[in-house]
C-alpha positions in Angstrom: -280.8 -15.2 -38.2 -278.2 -16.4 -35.6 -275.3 -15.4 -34.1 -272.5 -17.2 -35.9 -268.5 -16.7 -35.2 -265.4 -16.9 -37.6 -262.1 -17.0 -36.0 -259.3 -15.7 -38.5 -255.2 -15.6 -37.4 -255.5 -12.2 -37.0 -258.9 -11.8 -34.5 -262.0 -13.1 -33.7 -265.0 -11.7 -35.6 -268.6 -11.8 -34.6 -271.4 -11.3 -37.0 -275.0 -11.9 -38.2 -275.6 -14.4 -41.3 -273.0 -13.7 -43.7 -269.4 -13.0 -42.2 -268.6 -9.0 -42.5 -264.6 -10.1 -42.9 -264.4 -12.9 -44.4 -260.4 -14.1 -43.8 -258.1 -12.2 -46.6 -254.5 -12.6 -45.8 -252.8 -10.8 -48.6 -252.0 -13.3 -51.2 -249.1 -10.5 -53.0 -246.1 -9.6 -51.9 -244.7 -6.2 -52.9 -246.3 -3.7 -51.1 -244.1 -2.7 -49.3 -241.6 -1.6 -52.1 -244.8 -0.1 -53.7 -245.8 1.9 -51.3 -242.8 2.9 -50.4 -241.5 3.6 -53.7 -244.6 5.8 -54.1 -244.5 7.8 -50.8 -240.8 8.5 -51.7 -241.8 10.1 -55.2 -244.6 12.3 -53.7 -241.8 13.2 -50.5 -239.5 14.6 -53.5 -241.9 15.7 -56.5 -243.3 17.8 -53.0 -239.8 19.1 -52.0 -239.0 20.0 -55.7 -242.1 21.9 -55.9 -241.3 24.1 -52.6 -238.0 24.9 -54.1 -238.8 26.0 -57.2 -242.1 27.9 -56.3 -241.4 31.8 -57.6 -241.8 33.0 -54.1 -238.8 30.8 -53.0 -236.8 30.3 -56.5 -233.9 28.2 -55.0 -230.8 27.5 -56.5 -230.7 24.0 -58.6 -228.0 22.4 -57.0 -230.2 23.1 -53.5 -232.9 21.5 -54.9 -231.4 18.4 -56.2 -229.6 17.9 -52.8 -233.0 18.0 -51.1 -234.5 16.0 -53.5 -231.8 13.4 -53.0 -232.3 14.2 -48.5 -235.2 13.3 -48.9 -234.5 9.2 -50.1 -232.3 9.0 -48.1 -234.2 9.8 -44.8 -236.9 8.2 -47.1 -234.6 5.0 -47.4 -233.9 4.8 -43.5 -237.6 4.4 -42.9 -238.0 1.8 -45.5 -235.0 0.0 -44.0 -236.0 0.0 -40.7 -240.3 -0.9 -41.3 -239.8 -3.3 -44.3 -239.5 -7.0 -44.2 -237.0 -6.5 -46.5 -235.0 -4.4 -44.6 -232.1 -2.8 -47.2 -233.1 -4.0 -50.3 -237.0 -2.6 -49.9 -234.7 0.6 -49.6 -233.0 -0.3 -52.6 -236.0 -1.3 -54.7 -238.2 1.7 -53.3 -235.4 3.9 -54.5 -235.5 2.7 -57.9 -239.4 2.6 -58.6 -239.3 6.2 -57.2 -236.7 7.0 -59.7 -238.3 5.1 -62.6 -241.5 7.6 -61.6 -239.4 10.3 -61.7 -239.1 10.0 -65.6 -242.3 11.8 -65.6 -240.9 15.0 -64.7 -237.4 14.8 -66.3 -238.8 15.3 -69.9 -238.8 18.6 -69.5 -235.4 18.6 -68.0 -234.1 16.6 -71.0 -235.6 19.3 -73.9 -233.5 22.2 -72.8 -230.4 20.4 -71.9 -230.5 19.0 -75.6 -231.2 22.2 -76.9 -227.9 23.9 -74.5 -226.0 21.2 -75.6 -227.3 19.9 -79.1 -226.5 16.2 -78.5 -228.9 13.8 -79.6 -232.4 13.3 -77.8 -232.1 9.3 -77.7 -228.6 9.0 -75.8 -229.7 12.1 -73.7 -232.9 10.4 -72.5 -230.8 7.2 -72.2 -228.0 8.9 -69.7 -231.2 11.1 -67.6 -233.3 8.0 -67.1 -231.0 5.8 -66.4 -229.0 8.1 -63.7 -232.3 9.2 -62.5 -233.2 5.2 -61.5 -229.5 4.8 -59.9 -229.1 8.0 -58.4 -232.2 7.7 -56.5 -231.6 3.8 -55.8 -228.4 4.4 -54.1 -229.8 7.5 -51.7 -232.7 5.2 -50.4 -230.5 2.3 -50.6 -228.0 4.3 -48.4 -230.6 5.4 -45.7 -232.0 1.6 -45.7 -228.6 0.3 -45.3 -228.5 2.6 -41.8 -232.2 1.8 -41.2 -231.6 -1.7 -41.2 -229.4 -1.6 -37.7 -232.5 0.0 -36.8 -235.5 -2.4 -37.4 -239.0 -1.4 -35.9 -240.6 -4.1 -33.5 -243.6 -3.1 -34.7 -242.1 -4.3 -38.4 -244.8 -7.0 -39.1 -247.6 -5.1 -38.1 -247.6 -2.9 -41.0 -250.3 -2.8 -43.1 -248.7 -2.0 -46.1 -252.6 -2.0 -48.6 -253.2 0.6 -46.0 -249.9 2.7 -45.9 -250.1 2.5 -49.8 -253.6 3.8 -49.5 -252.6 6.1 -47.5 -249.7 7.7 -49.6 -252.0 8.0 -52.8 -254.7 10.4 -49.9 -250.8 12.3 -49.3 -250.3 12.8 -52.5 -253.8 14.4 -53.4 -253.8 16.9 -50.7 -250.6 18.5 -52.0 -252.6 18.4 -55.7 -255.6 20.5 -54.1 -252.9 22.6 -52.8 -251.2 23.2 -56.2 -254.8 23.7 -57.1 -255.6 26.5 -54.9 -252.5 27.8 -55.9 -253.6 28.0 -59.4 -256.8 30.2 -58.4 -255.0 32.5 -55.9 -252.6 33.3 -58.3 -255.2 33.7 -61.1 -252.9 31.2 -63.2 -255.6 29.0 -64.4 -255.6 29.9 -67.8 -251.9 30.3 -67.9 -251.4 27.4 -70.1 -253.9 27.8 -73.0 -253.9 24.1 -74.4 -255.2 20.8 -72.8 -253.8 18.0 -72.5 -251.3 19.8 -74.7 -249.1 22.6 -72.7 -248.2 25.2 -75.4 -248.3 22.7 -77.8 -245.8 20.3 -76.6 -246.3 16.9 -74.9 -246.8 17.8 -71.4 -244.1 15.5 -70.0 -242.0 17.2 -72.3 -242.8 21.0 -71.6 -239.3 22.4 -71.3 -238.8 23.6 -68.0 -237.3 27.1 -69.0 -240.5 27.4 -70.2 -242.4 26.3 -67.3 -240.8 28.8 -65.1 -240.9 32.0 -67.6 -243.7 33.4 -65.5 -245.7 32.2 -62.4 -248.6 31.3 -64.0 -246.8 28.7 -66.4 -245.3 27.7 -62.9 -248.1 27.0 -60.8 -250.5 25.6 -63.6 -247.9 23.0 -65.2 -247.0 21.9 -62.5 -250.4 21.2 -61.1 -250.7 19.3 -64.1 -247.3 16.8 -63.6 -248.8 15.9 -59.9 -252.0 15.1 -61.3 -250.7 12.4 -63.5 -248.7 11.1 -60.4 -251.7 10.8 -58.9 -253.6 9.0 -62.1 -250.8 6.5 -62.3 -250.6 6.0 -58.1 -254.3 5.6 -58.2 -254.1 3.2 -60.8 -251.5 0.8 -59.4 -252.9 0.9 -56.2 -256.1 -0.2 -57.8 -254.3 -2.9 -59.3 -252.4 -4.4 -56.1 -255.5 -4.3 -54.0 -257.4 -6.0 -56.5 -254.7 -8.5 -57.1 -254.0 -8.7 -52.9 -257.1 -8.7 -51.1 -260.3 -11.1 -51.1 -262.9 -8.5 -50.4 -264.9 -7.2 -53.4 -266.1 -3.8 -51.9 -262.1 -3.2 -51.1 -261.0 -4.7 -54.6 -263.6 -2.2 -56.1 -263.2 0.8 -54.0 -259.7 1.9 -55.5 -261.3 1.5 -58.8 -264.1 3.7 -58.2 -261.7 6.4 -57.4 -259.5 5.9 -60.1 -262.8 6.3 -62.7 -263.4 9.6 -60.6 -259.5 10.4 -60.8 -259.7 10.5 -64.3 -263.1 12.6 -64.5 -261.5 15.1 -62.8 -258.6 15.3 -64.7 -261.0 15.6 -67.5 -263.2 18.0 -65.6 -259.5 20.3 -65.1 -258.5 20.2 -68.9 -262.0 21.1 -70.0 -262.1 24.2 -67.8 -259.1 25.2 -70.0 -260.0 24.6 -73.1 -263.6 25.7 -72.5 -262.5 28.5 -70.1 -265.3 28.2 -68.0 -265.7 29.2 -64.5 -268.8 26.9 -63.7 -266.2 23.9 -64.6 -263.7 25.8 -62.0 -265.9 25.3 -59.4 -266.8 21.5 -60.2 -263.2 20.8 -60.8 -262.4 22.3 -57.2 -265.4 20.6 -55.3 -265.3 17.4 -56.7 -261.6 17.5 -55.8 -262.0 17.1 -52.5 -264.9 14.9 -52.7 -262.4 12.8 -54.0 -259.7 12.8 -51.4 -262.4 12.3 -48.8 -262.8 9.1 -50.7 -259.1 8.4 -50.7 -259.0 9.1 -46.8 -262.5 6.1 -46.5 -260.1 3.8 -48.2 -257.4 4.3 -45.6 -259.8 3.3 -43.4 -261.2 0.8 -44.5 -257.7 -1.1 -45.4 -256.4 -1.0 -41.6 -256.3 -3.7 -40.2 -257.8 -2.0 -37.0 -261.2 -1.8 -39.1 -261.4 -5.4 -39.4 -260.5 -5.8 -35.5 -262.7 -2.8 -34.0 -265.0 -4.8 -30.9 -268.3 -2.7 -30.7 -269.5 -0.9 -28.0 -271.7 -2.7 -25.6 -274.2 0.4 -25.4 -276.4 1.8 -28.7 -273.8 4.8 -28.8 -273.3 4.3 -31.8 -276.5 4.9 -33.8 -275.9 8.7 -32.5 -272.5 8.7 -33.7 -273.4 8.3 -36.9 -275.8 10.6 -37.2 -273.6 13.2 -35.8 -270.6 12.3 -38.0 -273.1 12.3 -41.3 -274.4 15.6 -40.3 -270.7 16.8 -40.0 -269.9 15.3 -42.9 -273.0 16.7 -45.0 -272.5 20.5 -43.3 -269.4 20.7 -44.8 -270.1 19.1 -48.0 -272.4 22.0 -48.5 -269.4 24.4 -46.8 -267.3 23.3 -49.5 -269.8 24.2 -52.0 -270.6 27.6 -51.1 -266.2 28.5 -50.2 -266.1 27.6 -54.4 -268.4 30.2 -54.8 -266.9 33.0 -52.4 -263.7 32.2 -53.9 -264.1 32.1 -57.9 -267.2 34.3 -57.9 -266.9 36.9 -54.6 -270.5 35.8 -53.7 -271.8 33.9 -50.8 -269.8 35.1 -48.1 -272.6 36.0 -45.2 -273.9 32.0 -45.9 -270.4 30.6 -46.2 -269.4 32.3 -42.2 -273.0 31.5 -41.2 -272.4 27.5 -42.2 -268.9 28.1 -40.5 -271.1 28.6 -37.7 -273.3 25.1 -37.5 -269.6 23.3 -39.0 -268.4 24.5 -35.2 -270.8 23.2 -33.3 -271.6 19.5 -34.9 -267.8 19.0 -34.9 -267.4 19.6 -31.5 -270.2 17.8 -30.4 -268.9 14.9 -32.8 -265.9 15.2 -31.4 -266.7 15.4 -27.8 -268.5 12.1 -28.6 -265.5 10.3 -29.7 -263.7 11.4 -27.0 -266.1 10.2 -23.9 -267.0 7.4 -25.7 -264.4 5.5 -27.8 -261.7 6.7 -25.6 -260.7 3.3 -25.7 -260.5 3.1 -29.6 -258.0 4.7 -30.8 -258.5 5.6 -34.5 -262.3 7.1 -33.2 -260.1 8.6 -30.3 -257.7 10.1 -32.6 -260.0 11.5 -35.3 -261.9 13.0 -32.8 -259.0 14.9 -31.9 -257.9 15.9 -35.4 -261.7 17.2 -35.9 -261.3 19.8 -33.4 -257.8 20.9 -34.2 -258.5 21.0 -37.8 -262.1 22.8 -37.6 -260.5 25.7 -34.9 -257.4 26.1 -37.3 -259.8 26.5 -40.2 -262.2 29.7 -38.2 -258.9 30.9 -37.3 -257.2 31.2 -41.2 -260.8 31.5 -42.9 -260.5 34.9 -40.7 -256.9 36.0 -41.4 -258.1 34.9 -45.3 -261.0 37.5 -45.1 -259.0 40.5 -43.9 -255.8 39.6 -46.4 -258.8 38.6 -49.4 -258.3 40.1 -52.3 -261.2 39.1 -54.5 -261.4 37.0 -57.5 -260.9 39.7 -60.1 -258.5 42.2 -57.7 -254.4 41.6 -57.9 -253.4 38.9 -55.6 -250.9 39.5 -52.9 -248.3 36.3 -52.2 -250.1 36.8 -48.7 -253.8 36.7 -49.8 -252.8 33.5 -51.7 -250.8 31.7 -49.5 -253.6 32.1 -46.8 -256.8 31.5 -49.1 -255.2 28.0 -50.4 -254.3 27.1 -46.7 -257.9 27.9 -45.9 -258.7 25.6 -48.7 -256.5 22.6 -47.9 -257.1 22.7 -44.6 -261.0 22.9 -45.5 -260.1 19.6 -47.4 -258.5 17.7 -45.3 -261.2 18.1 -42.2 -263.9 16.8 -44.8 -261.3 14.1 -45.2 -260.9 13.8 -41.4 -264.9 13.6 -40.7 -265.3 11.2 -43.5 -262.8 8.8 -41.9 -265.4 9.4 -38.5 -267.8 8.1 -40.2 -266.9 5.6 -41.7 -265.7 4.2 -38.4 -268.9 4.8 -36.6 -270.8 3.0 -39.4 -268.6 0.2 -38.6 -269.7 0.2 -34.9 -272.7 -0.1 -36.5 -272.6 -3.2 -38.8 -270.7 -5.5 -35.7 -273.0 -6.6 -33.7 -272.5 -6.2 -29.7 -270.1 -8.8 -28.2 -272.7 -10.9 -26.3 -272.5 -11.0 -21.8 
C-alpha cells in the first residue's frame, strides 16, 4: 500500500490507500439559520424552565421578558457570526418561534378556558405572535450584531455548531431528568405518552404546575421532544450537506437511540419499573457521549489534525478508552446508589481509579498535544470536570437523603449536579478519544 496525497481547499491530507477525507464542501446552505434557530429555542425553553422551577416560581411577566433577553442577545450573536448577518437573525428568530409551538399548547388550553373564545382563532393569534414576537427580538439583536461582524465569520462550521447545540440541549434533559429522581416525581404523571389523559403538547399549564412533581416530570417530557425533533433535523441536514457516509449516518444512529430512550422513559411509567429507571438514566448519557463524538467529528479541525511524528499516540488511546470504560462502569453503579441506596463503597472506590486514569490522560494531552488545541483543551476540561465531580459527589453524600427518605431542595439540587456533571465528563473523555483515535488513523507526516 503506498503513501498517496489529496489536497482539498481546505488542507492537505495524507493517507494510506483509500483517502480518510475525501473533499466534502457542504453542498446546503442553511445551517446557519438552523443551528441558530435551534440553539436559540434550547437558550429560552432553558430560561423558561429556571423561572418557573417551584423552588424559584417567578412572576410571568419576568419570565417572558427573559425569554424574549434571551433572542435578543441570542440575535446579536447570529448577526455578528452569520453570513447572513441580520436576516440569519431574523430567520433564526422565527424557526425558534415556530419551535416554540410545542410548548404554547398548554398555554393556549387555559387561556381559552379563562376566556371561553374559540380554540382555532386562539391558536391562530398564540402561534402566529409566538413566530413574530420572537423574529423581531433576534431580528433586533442581529440588526446591532451586524455593525459587529466576527473576522472569524467564515470559519464557522455551522454541521458542527448545530451538532453541537442538539449535545446543549441533552445535557439540560439529563438535568430535568435528575430532577425527576431527586424529587421522587417520576411517577408524578401516571399516563404515557398521554399526561393525565390529554395530548402532551396540550397539558394545560395550570395543571403542570399544581404540584412539583407534575412540574419537574412534564416538563422533562416537553424537552425531550425538542430533542427528538433537533435530533431529527440535524440528521436530515447532515445527510443532505455532507459527502461522508459514517457522518451522514452517525446523526441517524442517534436519533434511532433518541427515540429508544424516549420509549425506554414512557415505559418506566406505564410499567413503573425501577430496573427501566436505571436503563433510562444510563443509556441517557450514553447517548449524549454520542452527541459530544459527533461534535467532534464535524469540526473542521478533525479533518485538519497533522499527526504526531512520535507513536504517542497508541498510549493515548489506550488511556482515553480506559477512562472512558471506568466511567462507563461509574455511571452504572451511581444508577444503582441513587434509585436503589446500594453500591456505594464500589461507586467511591471506582471514584478512586476514575482519578487517577483522568489525570494521567490528561497530563498526556497536556505534554504532548500542547500544540493541538482541541486535545489540549479537553485535557483541561477532564481535570476540571473529574475534581468538581469528587468535590460534589462528597457534598452529595453528606446532604443524601436516600431513595426512599424525603428529599431536601438541597439533597436534590446537589445529587443531580453530581449527575450532570458525571455526564458531561463521560461526554468530555469520549470527545478524547475520539481525537486520539484520529491520531491514530493519519499516518505520520513523512521527514
Amino acid at each position: 500500500m503506498t503513501l498517496q496525497t489529496t489536497t482539498t481547499r481546505e488542507s492537505v491530507v495524507e493517507y494510506r490507500g483509500t483517502p480518510l477525507d475525501p473533499p466534502c464542501p457542504v453542498r446546503l446552505r442553511g445551517g446557519d439559520v438552523l443551528a441558530s434557530g435551534f440553539g436559540m429555542t434550547v437558550a429560552v425553553w432553558i430560561t423558561a424552565y429556571i423561572c418557573r422551577m417551584p423552588v424559584v416560581n417567578a412572576p410571568g411577566h419576568f419570565t417572558v421578558a427573559a425569554m424574549l433577553a434571551v433572542l435578543l442577545i441570542s440575535g446579536f450573536f447570529v448577526g455578528r457570526f452569520s453570513p447572513r448577518g441580520f436576516r440569519g437573525a431574523l430567520m433564526a428568530g422565527a424557526l425558534s418561534g415556530l419551535l416554540d409551538i410545542l410548548i404554547l399548547g398548554s398555554l393556549i388550553h387555559d387561556y381559552v378556558a379563562s376566556h371561553q373564545e374559540g380554540l382555532v382563532p386562539s391558536a391562530t393569534l398564540w402561534f402566529t405572535g409566538s413566530i413574530f414576537t420572537s423574529a423581531l427580538a433576534a431580528g433586533a439583536g442581529g440588526l446591532v450584531g451586524r455593525f459587529f461582524p466576527s473576522p472569524r465569520r467564515a470559519d464557522v462550521a455551522w454541521s458542527a455548531l448545530f451538532a453541537f447545540v442538539l449535545a446543549a440541549a441533552t445535557l439540560p434533559l439529563i438535568t430535568f431528568g435528575g430532577l425527576v429522581t431527586a424529587f421522587h416525581a417520576g411517577l408524578a404523571v401516571p399516563d404515557w405518552p398521554q399526561s393525565y389523559g390529554y395530548n402532551m403538547f396540550l397539558f394545560p399549564l395550570s395543571m403542570m404546575q399544581k404540584n412539583e412533581g407534575n412540574f419537574y416530570e412534564h416538563a422533562h417530557r416537553l424537552m425531550g421532544a425538542l430533542v427528538g425533533l433537533t435530533s431529527l433535523a440535524l440528521a436530515i441536514y447532515l445527510t443532505m450537506a455532507d459527502r461522508r457516509w459514517w457522518i451522514k449516518t452517525l446523526p441517524w444512529v442517534i436519533g434511532v437511540c433518541v427515540a429508544i430512550q424516549a420509549v425506554l422513559g414512557g415505559t418506566r411509567v406505564t410499567e413503573r419499573s425501577t430496573a427501566l429507571a436505571i436503563a433510562h438514566g444510563v443509556f441517557a448519557q450514553l447517548v449524549f457521549a454520542a452527541m459530544a463524538a459527533q461534535v467532534a467529528v464535524n469540526m473542521r479541525g478533525f479533518r485538519k489534525l497533522r499527526p504526531p511524528p512520535t507513536e504517542g499516540a497508541a498510549a493515548d488511546r489506550t488511556f482515553t478508552l480506559l477512562l472512558t470504560s471506568l466511567l462507563v462502569v461509574q455511571l452504572i453503579v451511581g444508577a444503582f446508589v441513587r434509585h436503589e441506596d446500594a453500591g456505594i463503597f464500589t461507586h467511591i472506590t471506582i471514584a478512586a481509579l476514575v482519578l487517577l486514569a483522568a489525570l494521567t490522560a490528561a497530563a498526556r494531552a497536556w505534554g504532548l498535544h500542547a500544540d493541538r488545541r482541541p486535545i489540549y483543551r479537553a485535557g483541561l476540561a477532564i481535570v476540571c470536570l473529574v475534581i468538581l465531580q469528587i468535590c460534589l459527589g462528597i457534598i452529595a453524600l453528606l446532604f443524601r437523603s436516600g431513595p426512599k427518605g424525603s428529599p431536601t431542595t438541597a439533597s436534590a439540587l446537589l445529587t443531580t449536579a453530581h449527575q450532570a456533571n458525571g455526564a458531561l465528563l463521560l461526554a468530555v473523555s469520549v470527545v478524547l478519544t475520539v481525537w486520539t483515535w484520529r491520531l491514530l488513523r493519519v499516518a505520520p507526516n513523512p521527514a
